[in-house]
C-alpha positions in Angstrom: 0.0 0.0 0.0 1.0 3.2 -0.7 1.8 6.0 2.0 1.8 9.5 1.8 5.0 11.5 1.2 6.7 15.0 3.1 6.1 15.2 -0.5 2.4 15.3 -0.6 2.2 17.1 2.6 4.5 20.2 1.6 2.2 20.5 -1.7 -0.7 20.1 0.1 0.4 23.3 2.1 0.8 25.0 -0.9 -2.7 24.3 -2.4 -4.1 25.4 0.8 -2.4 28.8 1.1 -4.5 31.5 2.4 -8.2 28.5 2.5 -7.3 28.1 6.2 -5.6 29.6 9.1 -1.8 29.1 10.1 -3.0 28.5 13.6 -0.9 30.0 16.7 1.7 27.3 18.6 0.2 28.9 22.2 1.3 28.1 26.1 0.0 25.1 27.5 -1.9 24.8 31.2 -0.1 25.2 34.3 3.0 22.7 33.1 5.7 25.0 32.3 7.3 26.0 29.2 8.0 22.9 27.7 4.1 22.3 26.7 2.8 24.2 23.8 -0.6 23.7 22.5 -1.4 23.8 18.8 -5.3 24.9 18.3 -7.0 23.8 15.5 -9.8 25.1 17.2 -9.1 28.2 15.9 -9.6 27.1 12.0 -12.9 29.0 11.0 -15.2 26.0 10.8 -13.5 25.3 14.4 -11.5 21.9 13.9 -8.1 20.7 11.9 -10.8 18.9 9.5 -10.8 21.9 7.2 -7.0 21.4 5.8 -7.7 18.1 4.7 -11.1 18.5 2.6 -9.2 22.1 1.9 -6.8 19.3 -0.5 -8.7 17.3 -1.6 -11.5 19.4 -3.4 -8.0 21.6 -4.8 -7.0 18.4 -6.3 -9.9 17.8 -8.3 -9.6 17.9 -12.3 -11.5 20.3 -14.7 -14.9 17.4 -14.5 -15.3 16.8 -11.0 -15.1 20.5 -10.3 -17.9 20.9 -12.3 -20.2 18.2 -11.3 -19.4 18.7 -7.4 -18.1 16.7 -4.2 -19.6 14.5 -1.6 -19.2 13.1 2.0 -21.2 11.2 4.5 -20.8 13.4 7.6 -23.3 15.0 10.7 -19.8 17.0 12.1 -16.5 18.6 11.4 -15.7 17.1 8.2 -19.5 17.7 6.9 -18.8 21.6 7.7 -15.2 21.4 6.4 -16.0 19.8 2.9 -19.0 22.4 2.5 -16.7 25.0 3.9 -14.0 24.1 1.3 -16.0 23.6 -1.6 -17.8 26.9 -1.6 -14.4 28.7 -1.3 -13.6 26.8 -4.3 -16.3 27.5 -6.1 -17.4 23.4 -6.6 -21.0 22.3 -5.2 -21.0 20.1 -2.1 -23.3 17.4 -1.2 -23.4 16.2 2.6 -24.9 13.0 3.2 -26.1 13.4 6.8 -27.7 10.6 9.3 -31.3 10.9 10.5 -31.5 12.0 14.1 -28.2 14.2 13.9 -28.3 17.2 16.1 -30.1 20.1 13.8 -27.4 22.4 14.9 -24.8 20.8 13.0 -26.7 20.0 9.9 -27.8 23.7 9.6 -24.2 24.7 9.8 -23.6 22.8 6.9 -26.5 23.8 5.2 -25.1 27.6 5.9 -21.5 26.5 4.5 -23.5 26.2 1.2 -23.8 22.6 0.9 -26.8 20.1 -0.3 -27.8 18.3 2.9 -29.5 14.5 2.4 -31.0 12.9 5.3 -30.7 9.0 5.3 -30.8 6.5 8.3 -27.4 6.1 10.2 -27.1 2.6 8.2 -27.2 4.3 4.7 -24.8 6.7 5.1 -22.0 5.7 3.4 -24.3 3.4 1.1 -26.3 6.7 -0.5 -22.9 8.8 -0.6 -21.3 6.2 -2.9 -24.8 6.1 -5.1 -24.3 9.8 -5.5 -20.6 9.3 -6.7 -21.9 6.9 -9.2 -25.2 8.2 -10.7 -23.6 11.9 -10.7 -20.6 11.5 -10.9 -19.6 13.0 -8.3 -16.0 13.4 -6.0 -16.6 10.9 -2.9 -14.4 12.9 -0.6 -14.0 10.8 2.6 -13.2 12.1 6.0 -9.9 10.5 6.5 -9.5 7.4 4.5 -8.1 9.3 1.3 -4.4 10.1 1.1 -5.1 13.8 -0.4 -6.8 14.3 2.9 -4.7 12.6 4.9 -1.8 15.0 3.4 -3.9 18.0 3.9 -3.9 16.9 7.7 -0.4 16.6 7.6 0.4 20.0 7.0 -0.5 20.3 11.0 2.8 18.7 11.5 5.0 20.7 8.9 3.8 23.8 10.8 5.0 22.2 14.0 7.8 21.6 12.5 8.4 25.1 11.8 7.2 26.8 14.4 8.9 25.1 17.1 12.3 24.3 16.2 13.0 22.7 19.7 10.3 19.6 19.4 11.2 16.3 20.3 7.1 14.5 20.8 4.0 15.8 19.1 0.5 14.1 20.8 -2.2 14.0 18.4 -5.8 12.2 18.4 -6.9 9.3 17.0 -10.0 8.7 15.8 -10.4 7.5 12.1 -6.3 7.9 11.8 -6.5 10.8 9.4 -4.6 13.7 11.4 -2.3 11.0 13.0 -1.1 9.6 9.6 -0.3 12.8 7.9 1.6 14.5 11.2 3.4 11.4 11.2 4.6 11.4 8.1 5.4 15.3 8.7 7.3 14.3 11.7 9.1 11.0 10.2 10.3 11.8 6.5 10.9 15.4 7.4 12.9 14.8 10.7 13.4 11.3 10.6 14.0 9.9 14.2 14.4 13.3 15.4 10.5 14.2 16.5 8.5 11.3 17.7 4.6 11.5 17.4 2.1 10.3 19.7 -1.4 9.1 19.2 -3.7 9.5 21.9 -7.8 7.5 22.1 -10.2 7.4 25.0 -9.9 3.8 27.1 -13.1 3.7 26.1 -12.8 3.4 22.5 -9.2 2.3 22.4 -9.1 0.1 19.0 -6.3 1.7 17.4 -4.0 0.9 20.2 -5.3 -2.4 20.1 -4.7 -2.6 16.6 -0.8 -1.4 16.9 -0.3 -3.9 19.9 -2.1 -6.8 18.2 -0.3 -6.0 14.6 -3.9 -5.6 12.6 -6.6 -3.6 12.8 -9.2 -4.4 14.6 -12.9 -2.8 15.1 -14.7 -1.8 18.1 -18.8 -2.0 17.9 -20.4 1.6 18.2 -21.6 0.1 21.5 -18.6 0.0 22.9 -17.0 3.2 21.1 -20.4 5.0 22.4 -19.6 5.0 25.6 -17.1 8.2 25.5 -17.4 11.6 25.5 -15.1 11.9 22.6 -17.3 12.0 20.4 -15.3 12.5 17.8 -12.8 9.6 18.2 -15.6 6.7 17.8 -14.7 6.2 14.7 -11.9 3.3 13.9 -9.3 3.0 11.3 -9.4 2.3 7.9 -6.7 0.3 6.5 -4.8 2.9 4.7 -4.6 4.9 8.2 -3.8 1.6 10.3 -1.0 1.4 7.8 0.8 4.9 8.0 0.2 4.4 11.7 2.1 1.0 11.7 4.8 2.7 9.9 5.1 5.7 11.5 3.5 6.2 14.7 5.5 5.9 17.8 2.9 4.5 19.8 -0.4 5.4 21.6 -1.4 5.9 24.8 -5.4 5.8 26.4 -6.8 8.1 29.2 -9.9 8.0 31.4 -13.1 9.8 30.6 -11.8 12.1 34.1 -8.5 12.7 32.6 -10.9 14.1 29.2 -12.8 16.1 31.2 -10.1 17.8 33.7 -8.2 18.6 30.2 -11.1 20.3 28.8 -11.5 22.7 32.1 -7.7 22.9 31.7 -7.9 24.7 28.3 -10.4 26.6 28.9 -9.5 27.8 32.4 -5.6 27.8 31.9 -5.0 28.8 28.3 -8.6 30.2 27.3 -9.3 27.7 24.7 -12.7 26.4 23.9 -12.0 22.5 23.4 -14.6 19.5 22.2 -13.7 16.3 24.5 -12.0 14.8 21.4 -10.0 18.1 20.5 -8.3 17.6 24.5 -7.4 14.0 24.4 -3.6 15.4 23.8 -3.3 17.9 26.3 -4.9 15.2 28.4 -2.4 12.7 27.8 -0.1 15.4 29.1 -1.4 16.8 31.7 -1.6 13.7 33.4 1.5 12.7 32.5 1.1 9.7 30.2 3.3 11.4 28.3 5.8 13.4 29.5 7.2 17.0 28.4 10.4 18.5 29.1 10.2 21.9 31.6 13.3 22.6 30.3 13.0 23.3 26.5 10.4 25.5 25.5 8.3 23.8 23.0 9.7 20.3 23.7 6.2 18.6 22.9 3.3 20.2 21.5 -0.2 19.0 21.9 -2.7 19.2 19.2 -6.4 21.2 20.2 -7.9 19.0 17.4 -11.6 20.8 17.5 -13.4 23.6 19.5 -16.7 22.2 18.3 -18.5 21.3 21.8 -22.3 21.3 22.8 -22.2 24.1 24.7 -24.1 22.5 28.1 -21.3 19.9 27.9 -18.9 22.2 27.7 -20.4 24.2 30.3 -21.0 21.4 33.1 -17.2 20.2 32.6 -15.5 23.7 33.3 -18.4 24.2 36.1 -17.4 20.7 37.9 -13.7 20.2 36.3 
C-alpha cells in the first residue's frame, strides 16, 4: 500500500495557502514551558478537518469541479467539505444521518452545501450512489491520502514553528490527522521528532490494533460509551498502515483525565476545546506522556476541535 509522502504534505500546504488559518503554537496549562498547544480550534469551521477536505477538493480535475463533491458526515468534516468547496467554487453534497443534532446540519446547510438525510445505516451506502449516478467526487473524511496529506500540514507547521520539538501528541479517531503529522514528523525529521497518538480507554481500537499488529474494530456500542465523540470512529486500513509505519505508539486516558483537560484549556489557556479536540493535552497533563520543563516547546499538543455542545462544555468547566 502506498503512503503519503513529506512530499504530498509540503504541496498540500501549498494548495491550501491563504483557504485556512496558520493557527498559533500557544502556552500550555499550568505545566511549564515545555508544553505548547497547537489549536486547531481556531480554524474557521473550528477543527483541523478543514485542511484536509481544503486538498482534496484543490486536487480535483476540470470534470469533477464541475459536477461537485460528496461526504457522508453529521460534524466537522461535513462543515469542512461544505466549507472548502464553496471557497472553491465546486458544489457540495453532505450526506447526513437521520437523528443528527439540527445544529450541526444547519451549519452545513449555511457552508453552502446540499444536505441528504438518510438512516445512520445508509450513510455511506447513499454517498457512494451519488458518486456513481452523478458523478460525483466521494471525498471521505480521512481514508483518502489527499486528505490525509492536507492533515499533515499540522505537523509541517509544527515543524516550523517550534524548532526545539522532540514528541507531538495528536488524536486518534479515524487515523486521518495521525497519519499525515506522522509522516510530517518521520520523513521530514526522521527519528528526530516522535509522534504520539492519543484514544479514549473507552474506544481504544487503534491501540489495540498497533499492539495486536492488525486492525481491529470496536462496535459503536462499545465506542459510544465516550465523550469523545469525535474519536468513535476506527481506522481504515490505509490509516492503520501509515500508523504501523510511523507512529510511535499510543497511549489511552480516562473519561476524568478528558474532562479535567477540557477545564484545563479553557480555564488555563482560554481555549474552547470539544472532549475529542483535548485528548492530547490530556495525555499530558496527566503525564502519560511526558514534556520537558526545560525546553520550550519540547512537545506540542494538538487542540484537534473547539466544536463542543455548549451545556457539555459548560457542566465540565463548572465541575472540572
Amino acid at each position: 500500500m502506498d503512503l503519503v509522502t513529506a512530499d504530498d504534505v509540503r504541496a498540500a500546504a501549498t494548495r491550501i495557502d491563504g483557504l485556512v488559518v496558520r493557527t498559533p503554537l500557544t502556552a500550555g496549562p499550568g505545566t511549564g514551558p515545555g508544553f505548547c498547544l497547537k489549536p486547531e480550534s481556531l480554524q474557521p469551521t473550528g477543527a483541523f478537518k478543514l485542511r484536509g477536505a481544503t486538498n482534496a477538493v484543490a486536487l480535483l480535475d476540470a470534470d469533477r469541479r464541475e459536477r461537485g463533491v460528496v461526504t457522508h458526515s453529521s460534524g466537522n468534516h461535513g462543515l469542512a467539505l461544505a466549507t472548502a468547496a464553496r471557497a472553491q467554487g465546486v458544489a457540495c453534497t453532505v450526506v447526513v444521518p437521520e437523528g443528527a443534532p439540527e445544529v450541526k446540519v444547519e451549519r452545513i446547510r449555511a457552508a453552502g452545501a446540499r444536505v441528504e438525510l438518510v438512516p445512520v445505516e445508509e450513510r455511506l451506502t447513499r454517498a457512494r450512489q451519488l458518486e456513481q449516478e452523478q458523478g460525483l467526487q466521494l471525498v471521505p473524511p480521512f481514508d483518502d491520502p489527499a486528505v490525509i496529506a492536507g492533515q499533515g500540514t499540522v505537523g509541517l507547521e509544527i515543524l516550523e514553528q517550534s524548532p526545539e520539538v522532540e514528541t507531538v501528541v495528536v488524536p486518534v479517531g479515524g487515523g486521518g490527522l495521525a497519519s499525515g503529522v506522522a509522516t510530517a514528523a518521520r520523513t521530514v525529521h526522521p527519528g528526530r521528532v516522535r509522534v504520539v497518538g492519543v484514544e479514549p480507554e473507552l474506544a481504544g481500537d487503534a491501540a489495540e490494533s498497533l499492539r495486536l499488529g492488525r486492525r481491529v474494530t470496536w462496535p459503536a456500542e462499545r465506542t459510544g460509551r465516550t465523550m469523545a465523540d469525535g474519536v468513535r470512529t476506527g481506522l481504515s486500513d490505509l490509516t492503520f498502515a501509515h500508523l504501523e509505519a510511523r507512529l510511535e505508539g499510543i497511549v489511552t486516558v480516562t473519561e476524568d483525565e478528558i474532562a479535567h483537560a477540557v477545564t484545563a484549556l479553557a480555564r488555563g489557556s482560554r481555549l474552547v476545546a470539544e472532549p475529542s479536540g483535548a485528548l492530547a493535552a490530556a495525555a499530558v497533563l496527566s503525564g502519560r506522556v511526558a514534556d520537558d520543563p526545560e525546553r520550550p516547546g519540547s512537545t506540542v499538543a494538538v487542540v484537534s476541535g473547539g466544536n463542543v455542545d455548549p451545556a457539555l462544555f459548560a457542566r465540565l468547566v463548572a465541575t472540572g
